[in-house]
SEDOVEX-641828 format. One line per field, with one value per residue: residue number from 1; residue in one letter; x negated, y negated, z of N, C-alpha, C in turn. Coordinates in steps of 0.1 Angstrom, whole numbers. Layout:
! residues N
nr <- [NUM, ...]
rest <- [A, ...]
n.c1 <- [X, ...]
n.c2 <- [Y, ...]
n.c3 <- [Z, ...]
ca.c1 <- [X, ...]
ca.c2 <- [Y, ...]
ca.c3 <- [Z, ...]
c.c1 <- [X, ...]
c.c2 <- [Y, ...]
c.c3 <- [Z, ...]
//
This chain:
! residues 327
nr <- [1, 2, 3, 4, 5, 6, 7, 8, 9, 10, 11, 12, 13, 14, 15, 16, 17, 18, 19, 20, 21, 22, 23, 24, 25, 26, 27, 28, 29, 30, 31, 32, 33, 34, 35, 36, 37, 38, 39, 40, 41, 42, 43, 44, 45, 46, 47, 48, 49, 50, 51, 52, 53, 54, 55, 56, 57, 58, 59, 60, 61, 62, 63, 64, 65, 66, 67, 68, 69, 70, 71, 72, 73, 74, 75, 76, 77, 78, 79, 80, 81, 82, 83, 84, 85, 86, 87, 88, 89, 90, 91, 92, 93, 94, 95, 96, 97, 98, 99, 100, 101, 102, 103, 104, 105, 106, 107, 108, 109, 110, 111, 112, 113, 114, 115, 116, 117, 118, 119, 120, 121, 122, 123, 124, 125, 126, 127, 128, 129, 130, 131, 132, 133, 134, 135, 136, 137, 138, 139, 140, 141, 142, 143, 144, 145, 146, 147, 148, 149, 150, 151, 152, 153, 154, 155, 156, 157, 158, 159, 160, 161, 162, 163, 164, 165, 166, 167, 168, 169, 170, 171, 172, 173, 174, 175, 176, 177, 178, 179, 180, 181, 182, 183, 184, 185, 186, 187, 188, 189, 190, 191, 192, 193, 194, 195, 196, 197, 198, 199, 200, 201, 202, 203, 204, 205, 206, 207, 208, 209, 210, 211, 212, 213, 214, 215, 216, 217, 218, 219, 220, 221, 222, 223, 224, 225, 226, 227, 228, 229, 230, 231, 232, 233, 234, 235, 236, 237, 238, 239, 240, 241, 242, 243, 244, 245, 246, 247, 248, 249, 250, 251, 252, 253, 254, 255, 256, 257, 258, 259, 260, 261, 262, 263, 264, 265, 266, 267, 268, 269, 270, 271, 272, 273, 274, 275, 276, 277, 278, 279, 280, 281, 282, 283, 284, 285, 286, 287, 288, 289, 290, 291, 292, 293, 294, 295, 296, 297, 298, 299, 300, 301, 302, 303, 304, 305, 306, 307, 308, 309, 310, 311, 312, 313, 314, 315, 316, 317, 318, 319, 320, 321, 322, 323, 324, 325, 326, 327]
rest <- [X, X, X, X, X, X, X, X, X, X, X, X, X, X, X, X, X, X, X, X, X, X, X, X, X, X, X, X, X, X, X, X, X, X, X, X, X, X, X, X, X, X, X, X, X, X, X, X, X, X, X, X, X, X, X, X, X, X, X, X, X, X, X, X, X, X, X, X, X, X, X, X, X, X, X, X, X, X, X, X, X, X, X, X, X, X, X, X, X, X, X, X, X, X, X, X, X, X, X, X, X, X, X, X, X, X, X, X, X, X, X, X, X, X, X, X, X, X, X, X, X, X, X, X, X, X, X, X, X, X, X, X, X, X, X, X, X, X, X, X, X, X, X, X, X, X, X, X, X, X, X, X, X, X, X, X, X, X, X, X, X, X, X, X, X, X, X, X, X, X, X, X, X, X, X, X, X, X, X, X, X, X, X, X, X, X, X, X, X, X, X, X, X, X, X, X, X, X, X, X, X, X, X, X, X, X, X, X, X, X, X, X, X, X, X, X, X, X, X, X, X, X, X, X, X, X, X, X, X, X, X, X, X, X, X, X, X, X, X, X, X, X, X, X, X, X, X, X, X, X, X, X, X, X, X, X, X, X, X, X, X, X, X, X, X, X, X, X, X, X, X, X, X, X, X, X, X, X, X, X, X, X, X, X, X, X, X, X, X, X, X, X, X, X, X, X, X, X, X, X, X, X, X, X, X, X, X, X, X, X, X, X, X, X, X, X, X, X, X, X, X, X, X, X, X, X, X]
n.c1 <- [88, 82, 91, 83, 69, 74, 61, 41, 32, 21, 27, 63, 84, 112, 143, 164, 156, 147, 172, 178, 163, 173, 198, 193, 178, 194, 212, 196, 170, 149, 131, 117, 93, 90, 66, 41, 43, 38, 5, 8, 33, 63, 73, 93, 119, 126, 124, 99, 91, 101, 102, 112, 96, 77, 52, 58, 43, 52, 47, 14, 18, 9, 12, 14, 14, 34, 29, 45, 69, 56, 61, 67, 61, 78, 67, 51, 47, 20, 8, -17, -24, -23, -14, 3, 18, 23, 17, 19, 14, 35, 37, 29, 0, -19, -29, -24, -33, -25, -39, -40, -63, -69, -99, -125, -123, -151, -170, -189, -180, -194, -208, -217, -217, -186, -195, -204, -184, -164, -176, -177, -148, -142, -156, -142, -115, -125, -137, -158, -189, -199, -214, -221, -206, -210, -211, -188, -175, -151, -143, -142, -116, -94, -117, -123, -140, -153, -159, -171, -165, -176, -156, -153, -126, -111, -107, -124, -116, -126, -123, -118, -128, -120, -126, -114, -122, -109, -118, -102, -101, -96, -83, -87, -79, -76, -81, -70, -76, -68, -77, -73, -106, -108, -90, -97, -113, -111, -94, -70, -70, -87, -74, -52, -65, -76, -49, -41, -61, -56, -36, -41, -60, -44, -34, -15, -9, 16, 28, 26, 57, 66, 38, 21, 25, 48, 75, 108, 130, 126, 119, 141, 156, 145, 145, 174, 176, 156, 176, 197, 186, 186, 211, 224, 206, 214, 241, 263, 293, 310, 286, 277, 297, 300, 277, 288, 304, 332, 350, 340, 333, 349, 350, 367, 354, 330, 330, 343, 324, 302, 315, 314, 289, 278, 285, 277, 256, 239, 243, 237, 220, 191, 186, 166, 168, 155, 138, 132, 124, 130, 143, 138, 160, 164, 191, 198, 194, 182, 183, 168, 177, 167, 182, 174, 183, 177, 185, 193, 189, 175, 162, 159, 152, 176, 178, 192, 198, 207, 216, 222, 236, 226, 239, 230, 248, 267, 258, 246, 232, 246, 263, 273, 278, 281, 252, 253, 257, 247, 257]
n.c2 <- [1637, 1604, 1569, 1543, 1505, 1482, 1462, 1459, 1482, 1503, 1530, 1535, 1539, 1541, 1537, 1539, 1546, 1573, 1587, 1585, 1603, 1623, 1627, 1634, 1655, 1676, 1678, 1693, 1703, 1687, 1663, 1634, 1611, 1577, 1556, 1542, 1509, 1488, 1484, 1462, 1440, 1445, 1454, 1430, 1442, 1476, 1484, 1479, 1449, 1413, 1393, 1368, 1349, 1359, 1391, 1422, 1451, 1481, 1506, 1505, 1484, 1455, 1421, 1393, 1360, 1350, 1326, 1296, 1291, 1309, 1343, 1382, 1401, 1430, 1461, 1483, 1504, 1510, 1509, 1509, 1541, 1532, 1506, 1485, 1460, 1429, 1399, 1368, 1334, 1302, 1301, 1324, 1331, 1335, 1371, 1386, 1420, 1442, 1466, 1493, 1517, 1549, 1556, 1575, 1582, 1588, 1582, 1552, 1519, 1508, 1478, 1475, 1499, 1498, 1474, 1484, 1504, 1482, 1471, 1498, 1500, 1477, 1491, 1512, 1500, 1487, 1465, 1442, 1435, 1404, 1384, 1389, 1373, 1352, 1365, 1359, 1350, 1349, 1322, 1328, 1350, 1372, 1388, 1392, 1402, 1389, 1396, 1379, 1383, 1375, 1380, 1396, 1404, 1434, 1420, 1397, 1378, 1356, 1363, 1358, 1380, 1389, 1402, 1408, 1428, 1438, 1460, 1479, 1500, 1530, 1517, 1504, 1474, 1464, 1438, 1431, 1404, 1386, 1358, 1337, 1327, 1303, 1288, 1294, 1277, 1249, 1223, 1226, 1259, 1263, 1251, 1274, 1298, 1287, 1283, 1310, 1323, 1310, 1322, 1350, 1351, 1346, 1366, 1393, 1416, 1446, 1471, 1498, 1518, 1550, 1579, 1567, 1555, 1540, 1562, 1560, 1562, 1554, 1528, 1516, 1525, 1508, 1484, 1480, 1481, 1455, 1438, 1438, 1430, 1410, 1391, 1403, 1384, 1362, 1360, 1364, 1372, 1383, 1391, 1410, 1433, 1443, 1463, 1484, 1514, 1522, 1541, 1538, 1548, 1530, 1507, 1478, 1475, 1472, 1452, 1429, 1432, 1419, 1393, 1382, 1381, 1366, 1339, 1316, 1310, 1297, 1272, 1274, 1288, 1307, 1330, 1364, 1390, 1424, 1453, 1480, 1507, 1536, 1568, 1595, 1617, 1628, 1619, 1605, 1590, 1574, 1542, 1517, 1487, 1454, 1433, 1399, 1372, 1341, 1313, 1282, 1260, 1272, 1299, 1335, 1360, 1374, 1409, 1434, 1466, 1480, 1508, 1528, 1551, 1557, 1568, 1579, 1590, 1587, 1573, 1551, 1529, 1534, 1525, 1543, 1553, 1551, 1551, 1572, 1557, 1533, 1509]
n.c3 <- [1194, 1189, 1186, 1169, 1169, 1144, 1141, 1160, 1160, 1178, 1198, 1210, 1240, 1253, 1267, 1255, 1230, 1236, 1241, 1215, 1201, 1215, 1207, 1178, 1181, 1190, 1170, 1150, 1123, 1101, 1112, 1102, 1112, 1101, 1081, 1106, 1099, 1068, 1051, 1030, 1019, 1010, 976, 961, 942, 932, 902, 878, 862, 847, 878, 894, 878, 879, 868, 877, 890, 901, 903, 906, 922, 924, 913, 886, 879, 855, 832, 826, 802, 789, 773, 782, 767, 747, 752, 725, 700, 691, 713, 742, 762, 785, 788, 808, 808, 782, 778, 760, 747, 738, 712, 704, 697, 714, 730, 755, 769, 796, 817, 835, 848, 868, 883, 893, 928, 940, 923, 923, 906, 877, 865, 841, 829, 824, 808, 780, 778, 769, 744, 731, 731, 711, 685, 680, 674, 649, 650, 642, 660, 664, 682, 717, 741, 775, 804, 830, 864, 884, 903, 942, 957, 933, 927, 900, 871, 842, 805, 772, 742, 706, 682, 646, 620, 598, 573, 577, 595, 621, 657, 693, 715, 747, 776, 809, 841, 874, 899, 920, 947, 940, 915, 883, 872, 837, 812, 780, 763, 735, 709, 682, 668, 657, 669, 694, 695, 701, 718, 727, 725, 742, 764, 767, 771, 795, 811, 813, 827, 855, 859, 865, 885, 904, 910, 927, 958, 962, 983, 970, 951, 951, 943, 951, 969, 992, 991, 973, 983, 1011, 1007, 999, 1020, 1040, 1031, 1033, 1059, 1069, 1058, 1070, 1099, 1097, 1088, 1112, 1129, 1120, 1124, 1107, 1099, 1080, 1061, 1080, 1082, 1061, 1060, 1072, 1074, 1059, 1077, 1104, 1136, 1166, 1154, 1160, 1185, 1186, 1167, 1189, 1206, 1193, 1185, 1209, 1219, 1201, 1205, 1218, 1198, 1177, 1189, 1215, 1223, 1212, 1189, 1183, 1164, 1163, 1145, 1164, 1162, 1138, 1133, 1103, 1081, 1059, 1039, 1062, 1087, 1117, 1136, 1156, 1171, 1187, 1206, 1213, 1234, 1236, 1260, 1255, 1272, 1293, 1315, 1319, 1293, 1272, 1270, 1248, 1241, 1204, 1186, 1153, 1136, 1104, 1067, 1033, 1019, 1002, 983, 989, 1014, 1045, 1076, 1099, 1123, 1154, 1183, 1206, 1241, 1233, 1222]
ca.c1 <- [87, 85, 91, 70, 72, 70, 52, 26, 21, 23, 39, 71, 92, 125, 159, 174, 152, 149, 186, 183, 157, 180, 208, 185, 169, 209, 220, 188, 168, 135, 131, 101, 90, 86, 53, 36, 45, 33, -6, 10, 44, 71, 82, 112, 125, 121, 115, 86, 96, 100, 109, 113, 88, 62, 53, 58, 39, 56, 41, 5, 17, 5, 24, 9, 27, 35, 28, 57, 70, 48, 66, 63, 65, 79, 53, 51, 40, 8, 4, -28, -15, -26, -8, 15, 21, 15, 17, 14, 19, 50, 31, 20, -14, -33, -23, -33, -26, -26, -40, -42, -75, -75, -111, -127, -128, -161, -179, -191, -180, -201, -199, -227, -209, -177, -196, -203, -164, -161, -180, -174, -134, -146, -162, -129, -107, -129, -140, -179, -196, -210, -219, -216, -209, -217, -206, -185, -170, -139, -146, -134, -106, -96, -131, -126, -151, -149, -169, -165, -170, -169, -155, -143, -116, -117, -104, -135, -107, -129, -121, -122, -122, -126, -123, -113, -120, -108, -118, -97, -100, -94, -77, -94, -74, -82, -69, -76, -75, -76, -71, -84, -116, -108, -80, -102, -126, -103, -89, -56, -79, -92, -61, -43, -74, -73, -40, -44, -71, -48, -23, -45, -65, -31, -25, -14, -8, 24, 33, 29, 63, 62, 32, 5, 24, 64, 90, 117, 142, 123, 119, 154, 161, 136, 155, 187, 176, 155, 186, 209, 184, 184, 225, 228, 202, 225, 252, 273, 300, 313, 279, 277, 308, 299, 269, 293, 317, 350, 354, 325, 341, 349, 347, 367, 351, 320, 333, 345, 313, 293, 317, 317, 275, 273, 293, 269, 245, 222, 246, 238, 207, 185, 184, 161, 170, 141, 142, 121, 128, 135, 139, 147, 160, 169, 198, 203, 180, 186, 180, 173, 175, 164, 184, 166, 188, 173, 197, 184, 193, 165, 165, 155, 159, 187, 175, 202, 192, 219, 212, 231, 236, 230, 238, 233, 252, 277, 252, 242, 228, 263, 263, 287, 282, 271, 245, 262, 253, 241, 268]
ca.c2 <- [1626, 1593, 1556, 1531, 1491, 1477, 1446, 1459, 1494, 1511, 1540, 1526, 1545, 1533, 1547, 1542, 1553, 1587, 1585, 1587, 1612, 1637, 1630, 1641, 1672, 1682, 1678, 1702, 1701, 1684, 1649, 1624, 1594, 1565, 1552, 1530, 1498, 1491, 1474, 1456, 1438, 1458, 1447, 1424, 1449, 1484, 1486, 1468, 1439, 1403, 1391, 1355, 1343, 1371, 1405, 1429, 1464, 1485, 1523, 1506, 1475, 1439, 1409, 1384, 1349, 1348, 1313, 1291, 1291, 1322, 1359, 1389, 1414, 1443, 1473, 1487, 1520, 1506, 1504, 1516, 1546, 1528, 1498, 1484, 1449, 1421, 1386, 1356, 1319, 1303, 1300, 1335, 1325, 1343, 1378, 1396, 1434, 1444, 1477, 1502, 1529, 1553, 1560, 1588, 1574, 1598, 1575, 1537, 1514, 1499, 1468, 1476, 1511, 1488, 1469, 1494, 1504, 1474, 1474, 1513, 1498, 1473, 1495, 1524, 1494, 1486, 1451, 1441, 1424, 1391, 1374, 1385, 1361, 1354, 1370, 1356, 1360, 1340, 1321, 1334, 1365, 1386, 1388, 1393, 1393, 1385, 1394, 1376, 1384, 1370, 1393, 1396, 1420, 1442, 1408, 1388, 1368, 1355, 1365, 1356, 1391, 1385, 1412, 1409, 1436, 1440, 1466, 1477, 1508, 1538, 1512, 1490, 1466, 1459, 1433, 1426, 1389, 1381, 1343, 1337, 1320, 1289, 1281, 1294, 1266, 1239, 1220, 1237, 1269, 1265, 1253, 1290, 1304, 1283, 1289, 1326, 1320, 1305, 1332, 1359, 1346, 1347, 1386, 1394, 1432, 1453, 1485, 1506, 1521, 1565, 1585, 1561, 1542, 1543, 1566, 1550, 1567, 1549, 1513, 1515, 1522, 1499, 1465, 1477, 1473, 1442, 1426, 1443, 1426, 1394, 1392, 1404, 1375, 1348, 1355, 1361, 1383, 1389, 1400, 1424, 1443, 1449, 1473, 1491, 1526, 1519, 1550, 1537, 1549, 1522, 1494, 1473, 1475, 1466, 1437, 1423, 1426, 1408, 1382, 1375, 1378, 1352, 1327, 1309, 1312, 1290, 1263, 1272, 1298, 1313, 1346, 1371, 1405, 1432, 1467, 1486, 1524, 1547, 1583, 1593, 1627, 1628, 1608, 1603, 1580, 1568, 1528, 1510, 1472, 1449, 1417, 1391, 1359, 1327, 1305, 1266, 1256, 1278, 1310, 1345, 1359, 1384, 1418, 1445, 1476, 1488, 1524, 1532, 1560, 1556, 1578, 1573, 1605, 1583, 1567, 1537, 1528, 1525, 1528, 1553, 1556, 1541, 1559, 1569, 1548, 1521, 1504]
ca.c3 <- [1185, 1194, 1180, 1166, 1165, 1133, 1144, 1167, 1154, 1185, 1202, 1224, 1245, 1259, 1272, 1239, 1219, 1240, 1234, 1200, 1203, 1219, 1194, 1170, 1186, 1195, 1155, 1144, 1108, 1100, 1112, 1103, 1116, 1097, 1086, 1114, 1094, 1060, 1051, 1022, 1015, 997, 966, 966, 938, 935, 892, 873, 846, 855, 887, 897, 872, 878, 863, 889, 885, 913, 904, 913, 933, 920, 905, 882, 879, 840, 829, 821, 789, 779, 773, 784, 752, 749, 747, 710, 697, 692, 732, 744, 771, 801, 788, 812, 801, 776, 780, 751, 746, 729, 699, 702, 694, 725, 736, 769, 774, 810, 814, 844, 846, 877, 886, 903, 938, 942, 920, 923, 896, 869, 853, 829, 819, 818, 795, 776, 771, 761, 733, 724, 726, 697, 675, 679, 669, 635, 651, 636, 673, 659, 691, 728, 750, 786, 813, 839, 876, 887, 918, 947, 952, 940, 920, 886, 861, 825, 791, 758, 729, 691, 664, 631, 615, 585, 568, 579, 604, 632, 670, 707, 727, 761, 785, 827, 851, 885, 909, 940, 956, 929, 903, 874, 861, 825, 803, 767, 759, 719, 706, 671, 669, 650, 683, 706, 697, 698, 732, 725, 723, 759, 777, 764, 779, 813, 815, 818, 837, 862, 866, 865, 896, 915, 913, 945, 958, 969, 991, 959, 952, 946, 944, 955, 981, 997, 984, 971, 999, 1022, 1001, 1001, 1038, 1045, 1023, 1042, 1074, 1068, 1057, 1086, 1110, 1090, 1090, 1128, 1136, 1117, 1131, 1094, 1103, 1070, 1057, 1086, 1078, 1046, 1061, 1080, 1067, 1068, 1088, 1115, 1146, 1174, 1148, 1169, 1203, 1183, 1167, 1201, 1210, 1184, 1184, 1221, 1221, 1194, 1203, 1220, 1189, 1178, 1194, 1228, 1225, 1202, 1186, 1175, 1161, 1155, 1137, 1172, 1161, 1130, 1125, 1090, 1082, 1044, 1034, 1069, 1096, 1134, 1141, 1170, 1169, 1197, 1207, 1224, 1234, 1252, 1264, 1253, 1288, 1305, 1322, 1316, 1280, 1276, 1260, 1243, 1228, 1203, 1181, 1148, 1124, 1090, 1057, 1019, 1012, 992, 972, 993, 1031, 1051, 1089, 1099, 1138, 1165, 1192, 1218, 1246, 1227, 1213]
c.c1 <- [89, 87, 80, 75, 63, 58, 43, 19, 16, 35, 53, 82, 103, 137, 170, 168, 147, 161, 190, 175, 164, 189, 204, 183, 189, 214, 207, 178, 151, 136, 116, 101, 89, 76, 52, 40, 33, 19, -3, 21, 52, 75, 92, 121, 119, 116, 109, 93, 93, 107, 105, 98, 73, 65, 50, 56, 44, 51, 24, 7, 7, 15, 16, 18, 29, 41, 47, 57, 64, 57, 60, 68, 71, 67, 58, 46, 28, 3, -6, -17, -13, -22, 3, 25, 14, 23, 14, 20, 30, 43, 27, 8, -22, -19, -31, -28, -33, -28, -47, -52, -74, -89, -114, -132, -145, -170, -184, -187, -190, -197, -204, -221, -198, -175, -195, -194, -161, -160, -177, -155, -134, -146, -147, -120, -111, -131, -153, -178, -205, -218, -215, -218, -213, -208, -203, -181, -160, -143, -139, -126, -98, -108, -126, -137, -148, -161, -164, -172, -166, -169, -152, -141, -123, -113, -113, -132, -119, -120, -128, -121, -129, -120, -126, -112, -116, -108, -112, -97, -100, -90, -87, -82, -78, -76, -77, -72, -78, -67, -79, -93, -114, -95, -89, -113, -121, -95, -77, -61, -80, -81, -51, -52, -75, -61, -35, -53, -62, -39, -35, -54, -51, -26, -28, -9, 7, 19, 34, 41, 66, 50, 22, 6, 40, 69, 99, 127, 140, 121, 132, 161, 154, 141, 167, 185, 170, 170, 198, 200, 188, 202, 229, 222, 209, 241, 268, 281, 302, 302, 277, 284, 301, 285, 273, 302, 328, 355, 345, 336, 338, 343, 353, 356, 334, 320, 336, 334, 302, 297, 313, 298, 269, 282, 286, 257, 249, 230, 238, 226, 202, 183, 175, 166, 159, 146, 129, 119, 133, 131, 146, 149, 167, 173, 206, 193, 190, 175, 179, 171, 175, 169, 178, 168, 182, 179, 187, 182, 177, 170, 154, 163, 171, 184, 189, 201, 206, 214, 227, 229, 235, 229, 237, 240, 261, 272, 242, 243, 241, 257, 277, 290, 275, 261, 251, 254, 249, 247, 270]
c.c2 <- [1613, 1580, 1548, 1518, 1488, 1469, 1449, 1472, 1500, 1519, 1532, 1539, 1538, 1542, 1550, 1549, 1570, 1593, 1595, 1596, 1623, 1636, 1637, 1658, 1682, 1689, 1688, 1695, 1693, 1669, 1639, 1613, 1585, 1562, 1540, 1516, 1496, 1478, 1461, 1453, 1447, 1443, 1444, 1433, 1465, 1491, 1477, 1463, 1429, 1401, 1382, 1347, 1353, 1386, 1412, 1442, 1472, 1507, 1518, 1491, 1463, 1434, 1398, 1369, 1351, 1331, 1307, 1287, 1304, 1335, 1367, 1397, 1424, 1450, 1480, 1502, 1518, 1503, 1515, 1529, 1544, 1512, 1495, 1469, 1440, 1409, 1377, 1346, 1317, 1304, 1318, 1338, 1335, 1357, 1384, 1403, 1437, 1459, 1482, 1515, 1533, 1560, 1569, 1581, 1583, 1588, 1560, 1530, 1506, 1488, 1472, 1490, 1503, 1481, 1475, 1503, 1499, 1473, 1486, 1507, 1493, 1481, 1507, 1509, 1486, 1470, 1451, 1428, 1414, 1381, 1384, 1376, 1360, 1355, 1357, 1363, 1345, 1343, 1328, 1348, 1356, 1390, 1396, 1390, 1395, 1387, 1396, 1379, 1376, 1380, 1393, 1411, 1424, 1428, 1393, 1373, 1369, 1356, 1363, 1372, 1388, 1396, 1409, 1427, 1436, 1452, 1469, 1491, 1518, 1534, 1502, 1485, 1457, 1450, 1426, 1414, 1386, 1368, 1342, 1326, 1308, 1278, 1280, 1285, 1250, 1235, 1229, 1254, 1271, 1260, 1266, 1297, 1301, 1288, 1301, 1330, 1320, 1312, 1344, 1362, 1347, 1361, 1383, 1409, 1433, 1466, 1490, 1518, 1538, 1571, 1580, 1553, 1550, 1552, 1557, 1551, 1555, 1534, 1510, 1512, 1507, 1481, 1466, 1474, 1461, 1437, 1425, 1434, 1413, 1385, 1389, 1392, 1362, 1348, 1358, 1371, 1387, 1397, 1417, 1434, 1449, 1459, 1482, 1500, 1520, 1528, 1547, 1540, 1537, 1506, 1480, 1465, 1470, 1452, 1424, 1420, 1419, 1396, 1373, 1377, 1362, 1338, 1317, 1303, 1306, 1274, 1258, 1280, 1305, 1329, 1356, 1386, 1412, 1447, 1472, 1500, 1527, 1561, 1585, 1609, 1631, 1617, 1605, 1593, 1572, 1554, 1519, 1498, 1468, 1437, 1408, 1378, 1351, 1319, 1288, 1262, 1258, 1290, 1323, 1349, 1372, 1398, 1430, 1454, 1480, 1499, 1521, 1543, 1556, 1572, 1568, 1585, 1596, 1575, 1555, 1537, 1524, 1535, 1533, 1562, 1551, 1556, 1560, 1567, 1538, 1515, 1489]
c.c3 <- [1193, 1179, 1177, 1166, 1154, 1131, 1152, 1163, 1165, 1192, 1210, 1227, 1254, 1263, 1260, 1229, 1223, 1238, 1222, 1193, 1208, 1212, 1182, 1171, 1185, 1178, 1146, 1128, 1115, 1098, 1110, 1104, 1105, 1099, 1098, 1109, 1080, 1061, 1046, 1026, 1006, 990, 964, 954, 935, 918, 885, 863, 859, 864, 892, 889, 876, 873, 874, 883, 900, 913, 913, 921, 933, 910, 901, 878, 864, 835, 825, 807, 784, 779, 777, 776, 751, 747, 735, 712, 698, 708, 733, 758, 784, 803, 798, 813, 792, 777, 767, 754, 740, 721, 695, 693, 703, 732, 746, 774, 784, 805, 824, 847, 861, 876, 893, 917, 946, 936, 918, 906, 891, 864, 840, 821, 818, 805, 782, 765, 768, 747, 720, 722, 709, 684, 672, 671, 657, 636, 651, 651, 664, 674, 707, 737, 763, 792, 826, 851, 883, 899, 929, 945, 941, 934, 903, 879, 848, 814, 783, 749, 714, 683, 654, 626, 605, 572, 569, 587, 615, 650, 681, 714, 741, 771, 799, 829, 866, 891, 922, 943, 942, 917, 897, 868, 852, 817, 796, 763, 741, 717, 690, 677, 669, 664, 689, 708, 698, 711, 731, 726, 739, 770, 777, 774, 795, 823, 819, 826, 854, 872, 870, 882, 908, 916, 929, 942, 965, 977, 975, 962, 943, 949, 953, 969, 991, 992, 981, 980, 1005, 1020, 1007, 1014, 1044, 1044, 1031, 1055, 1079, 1064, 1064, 1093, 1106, 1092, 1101, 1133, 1134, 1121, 1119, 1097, 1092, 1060, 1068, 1085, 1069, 1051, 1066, 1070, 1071, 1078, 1100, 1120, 1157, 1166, 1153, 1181, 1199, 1178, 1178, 1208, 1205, 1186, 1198, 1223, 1210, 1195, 1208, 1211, 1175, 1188, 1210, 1233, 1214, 1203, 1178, 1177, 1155, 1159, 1152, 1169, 1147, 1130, 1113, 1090, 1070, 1043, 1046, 1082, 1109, 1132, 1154, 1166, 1180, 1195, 1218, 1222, 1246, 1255, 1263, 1268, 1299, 1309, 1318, 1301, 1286, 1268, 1256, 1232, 1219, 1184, 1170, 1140, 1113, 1080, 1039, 1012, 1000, 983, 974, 1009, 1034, 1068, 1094, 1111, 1147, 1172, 1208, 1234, 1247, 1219, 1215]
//
């Protein structure tokens, strides 16, 4: 087995990470690499709701901003089954149910069969088509396109339905737009609409988290050791403890040596710390991290590889031994 770098996505071999290759091989079982580095961003949490003013879907990995001021609804009985969020205004005036379709990646998508479902949606939901309207396609990414329609209920209430599609790869993302008529014709009408417009145009993708993308083991390991590197590069002692067992052996002789490497830092040289190596091997995974100090002054940089053990046997990523020689 070997190592990978995150950041270039190639093989690397080193003295440490051979190291930490024979610690392995020695302690037995079934070890697997870590993917090459991911396409996407992982999601800054690991279950879907809101998160910092966006709806975050983390089974298929997109986040849409959710307007200010607007809600995000609970989901009802009445939820279609491929429902996985809805959105309205404060007024709850305009609603727009988000809605997830896997596709047969075997076959090209239609708009015109799309359309189609559209319509056959209509008619299942006991709405008389009085008008369709004209098709759109929102400039630019991510390409959405849009078709409206006017309808009226079993109550002879006029409606806006407007239906977005997006296409990506095996996923359609569908979402049912309804505004009554008599708004939807009315400046107040079309700024609800713009407004949705607005966010919707901003979906951005994740690292889909479970079946389709990461594990969550590996999300997991993944946030702890971004935020171990992030720590060790600032220098925060007191955050760094706190990643460590209480039982780590030679906790000391490690502290002595952090302190007496940073003491120069950022006063007197800059520091970067980077994640160059993992093996994982359940609820257990080998780390290598790379320090690379430049001295403001001038010179040559200073590199120092240092290897740790981690476990989540206790519930949560804790580092609970060094690599021996790499300390």
């Amino acid at each position: 087995m070997i190592f990978f770098n995150r950041a270039l996505k190639f093989p690397i071999r080193t003295a440490a990470s051979l190291a930490v290759l024979a610690l392995l091989a020695v302690g037995g079982g079934c070890h697997k690499l870590r993917p090459q580095g991911q396409k996407l961003p992982l999601p800054p949490v690991s279950d879907s709701g809101l998160v910092n003013g966006e709806f975050l879907q983390t089974d298929y990995g997109f986040a849409l901003p959710v307007p200010a001021h607007w809600s995000l609804l609970r989901l009802s009985e009445d939820q279609e089954v491929d429902e996985v969020a809805r959105l309205s205004d404060p007024g709850h005036l305009l609603i727009a149910r988000v809605t997830v379709h896997l596709l047969d990646p075997s076959k090209d998508f239609s708009l015109s069969d799309w359309g189609a479902q559209c319509e056959q949606l209509l008619q299942d939901h006991q709405l008389v088509l009085a008008k369709k309207g004209k098709s759109e396609q929102v400039d630019g990414a991510p390409g959405w396109d849009i078709q409206n329609y006017r309808v009226t209920d079993k109550a002879k209430v006029g409606w806006l339905d407007q239906e977005w599609a997006l296409h990506q790869g095996d996923l359609l993302l569908w979402v049912h737009v309804s505004l009554d008529q008599a708004t939807a014709d009315t400046p107040k009408g079309q700024k609800l609409l713009q407004t949705l417009r607005d966010s919707l145009s901003k979906i951005h993708w994740y690292e889909p988290i479970g079946e389709r993308g990461i594990s969550l083991g590996l999300y997991e390991l993944d946030h702890f050791t971004d935020a171990l590197g992030a720590d060790l590069q600032r220098g925060n002692a007191i955050r760094v403890n706190s990643y460590f067992d209480d039982l780590y052996p030679g906790k000391p002789e490690w502290d002595a040596w952090y302190q007496k490497f940073m003491a120069d830092v950022p006063s007197g040289a800059d520091l970067k710390v980077e994640l160059t190596g993992m093996v994982i091997n359940g609820d257990q995974a080998t780390v290598l991290f790379t320090f690379t100090k430049k001295e403001k002054a001038g010179g040559p940089a200073q590199k120092v590889e240092k290897g740790f053990q981690l476990s989540k046997k206790s519930g949560d990523w804790k580092i609970v031994a060094p690599v021996v020689g790499r300390t």
